[in-house]
C-alpha positions in Angstrom: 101.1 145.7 96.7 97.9 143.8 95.9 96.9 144.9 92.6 100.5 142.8 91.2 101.8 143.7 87.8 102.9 141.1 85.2 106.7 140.5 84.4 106.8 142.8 81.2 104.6 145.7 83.1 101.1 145.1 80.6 98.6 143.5 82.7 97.9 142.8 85.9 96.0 140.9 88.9 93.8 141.6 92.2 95.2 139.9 95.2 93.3 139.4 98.3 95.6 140.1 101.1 93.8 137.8 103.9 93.5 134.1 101.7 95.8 134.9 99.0 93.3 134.4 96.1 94.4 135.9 92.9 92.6 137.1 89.9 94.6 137.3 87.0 94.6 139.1 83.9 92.6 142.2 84.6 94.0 144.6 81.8 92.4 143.2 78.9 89.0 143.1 80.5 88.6 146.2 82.9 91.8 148.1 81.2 92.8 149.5 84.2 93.2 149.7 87.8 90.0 151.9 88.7 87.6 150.2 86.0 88.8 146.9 87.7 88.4 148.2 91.2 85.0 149.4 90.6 83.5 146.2 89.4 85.2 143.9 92.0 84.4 146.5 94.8 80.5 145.7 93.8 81.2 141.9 94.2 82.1 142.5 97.6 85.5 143.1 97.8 87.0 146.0 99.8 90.1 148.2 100.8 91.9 151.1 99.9 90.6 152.7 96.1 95.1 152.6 95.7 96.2 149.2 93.6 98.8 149.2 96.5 96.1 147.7 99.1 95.3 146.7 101.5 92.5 144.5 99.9 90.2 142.0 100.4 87.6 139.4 99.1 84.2 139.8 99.8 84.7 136.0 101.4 87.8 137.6 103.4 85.8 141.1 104.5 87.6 144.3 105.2 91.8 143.1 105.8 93.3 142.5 109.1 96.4 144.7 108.7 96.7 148.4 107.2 99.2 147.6 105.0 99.5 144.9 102.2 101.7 141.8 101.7 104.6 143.6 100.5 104.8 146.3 102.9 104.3 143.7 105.3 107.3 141.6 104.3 109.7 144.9 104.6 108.8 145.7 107.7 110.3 141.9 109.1 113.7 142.9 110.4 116.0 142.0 108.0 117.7 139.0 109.6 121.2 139.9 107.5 121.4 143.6 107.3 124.2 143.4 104.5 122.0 142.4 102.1 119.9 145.5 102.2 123.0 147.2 100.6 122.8 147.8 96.6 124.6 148.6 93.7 121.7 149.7 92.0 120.6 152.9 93.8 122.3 156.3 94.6 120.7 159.1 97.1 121.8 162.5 96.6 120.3 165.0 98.8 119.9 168.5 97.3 118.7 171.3 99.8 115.5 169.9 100.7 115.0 167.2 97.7 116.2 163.4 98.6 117.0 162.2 94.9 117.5 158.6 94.2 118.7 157.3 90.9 117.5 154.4 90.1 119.5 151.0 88.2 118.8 148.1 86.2 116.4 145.9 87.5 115.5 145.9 91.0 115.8 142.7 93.2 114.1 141.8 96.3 116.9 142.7 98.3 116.9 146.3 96.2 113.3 147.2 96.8 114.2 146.0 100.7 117.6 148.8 100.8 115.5 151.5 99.1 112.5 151.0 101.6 115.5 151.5 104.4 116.6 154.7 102.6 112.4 156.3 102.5 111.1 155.0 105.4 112.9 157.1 107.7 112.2 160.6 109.2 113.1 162.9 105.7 114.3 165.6 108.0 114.8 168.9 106.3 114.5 166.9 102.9 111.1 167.1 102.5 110.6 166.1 98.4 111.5 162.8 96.9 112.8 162.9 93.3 113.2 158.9 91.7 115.1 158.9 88.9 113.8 155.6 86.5 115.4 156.9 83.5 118.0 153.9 83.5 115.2 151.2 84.7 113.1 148.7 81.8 110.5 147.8 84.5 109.3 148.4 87.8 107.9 145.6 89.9 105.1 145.6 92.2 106.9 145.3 95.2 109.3 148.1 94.0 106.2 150.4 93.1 104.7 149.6 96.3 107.4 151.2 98.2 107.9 153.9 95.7 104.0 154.7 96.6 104.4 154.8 100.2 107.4 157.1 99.9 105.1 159.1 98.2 102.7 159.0 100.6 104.8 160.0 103.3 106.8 162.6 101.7 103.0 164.5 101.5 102.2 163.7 105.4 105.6 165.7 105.8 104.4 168.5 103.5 106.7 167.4 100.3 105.8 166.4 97.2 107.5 163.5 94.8 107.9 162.6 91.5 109.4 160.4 89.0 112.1 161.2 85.9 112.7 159.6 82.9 110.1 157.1 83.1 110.1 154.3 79.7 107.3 153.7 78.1 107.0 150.3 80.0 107.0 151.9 83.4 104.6 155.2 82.0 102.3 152.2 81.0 102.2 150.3 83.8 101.9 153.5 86.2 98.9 154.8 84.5 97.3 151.3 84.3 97.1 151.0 87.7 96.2 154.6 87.8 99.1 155.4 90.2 100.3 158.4 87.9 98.7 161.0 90.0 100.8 159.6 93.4 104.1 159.7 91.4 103.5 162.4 88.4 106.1 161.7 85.8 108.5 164.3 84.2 110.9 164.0 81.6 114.0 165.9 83.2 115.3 166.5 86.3 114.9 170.4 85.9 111.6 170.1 85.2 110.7 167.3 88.1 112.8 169.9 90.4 111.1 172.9 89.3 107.6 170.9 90.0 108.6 169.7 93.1 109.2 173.2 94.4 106.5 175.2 92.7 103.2 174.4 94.5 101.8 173.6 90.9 99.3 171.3 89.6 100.8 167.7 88.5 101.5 168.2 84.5 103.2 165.0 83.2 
């Protein structure tokens, strides 16, 4: 993810994903991602209109790989693969809905095991439920993945959501204007009944 939220979820900055350079603190002067976006994409920078990336400077030009620094760092092989295993994560798969509940706060090695569990081929489970109702924060690496899932689930013809979002995570998904990729819902009925309903996002 190149648009990298702060620890407590408020603000955030624009990395590019070619030299590295970071520009912090965007929130308080553009308020969110698309305002930010808009002004930096006129100063030369370019990439995906998603805070996920890729992105690059206008020094940098367009970025060498589709996929940012995150998604680039879980696709390494993991050189241990017990430490993609997690305590904080449960999948449940119900009829053609992969639901994952969500725990605490995610480590790397977390946000490594959940990209394991969405990466793969869905198979007949073709919606993605993430349960956040037990989670203060999401990182940008854990959002990142959580994006992608997203993004794949509708290449397969599904549909995902979120449940039980906290204010901070609400926050922080609509300041980098993400809340459209992963609508929010406040129960798992409702987040079910959306997910199989062919209707508009209502969060």
């Amino acid at each position: 993810m190149t648009a990298l939220l702060s620890r407590d979820g408020t603000d955030f900055s624009l990395v590019c994903d070619s030299c590295g350079w970071v520009i912090g603190n965007l929130a308080a002067s553009a308020g969110d991602w698309r305002g930010a976006w808009s002004l930096f994409a006129l100063d030369g920078w370019c990439g995906s209109e998603l805070a996920v990336g890729p992105h690059g400077c206008g020094r940098c030009g367009p970025p060498t790989s589709l996929d940012g620094i995150v998604a680039r760092s879980l696709d390494a092989p993991s050189i241990v693969p017990a430490g993609r295993s997690g305590q904080r994560m449960v999948l449940q798969l119900l009829a053609d809905v992969r639901a994952i509940d969500l725990r605490g706060e995610l480590m790397c090695a977390d946000d490594a095991r959940l990209w394991d569990l969405l990466s793969g081929d869905p198979g007949p489970f073709a919606h993605l439920l993430v349960d956040v109702s037990r989670v203060g924060r999401l990182s940008s690496a854990t959002v990142d993945v959580l994006v992608r899932a997203a993004q794949r689930a509708s290449a397969a013809g599904g549909r995902a959501c979120l449940v039980g979002a906290g204010p901070v995570v609400a926050g922080a998904l609509r300041m980098l204007c993400l809340d459209h990729v992963l609508p929010m819902h406040a129960d798992r009925a409702a987040a079910l009944a959306w997910l199989r309903s062919g209707r508009a996002v209502a969060c």
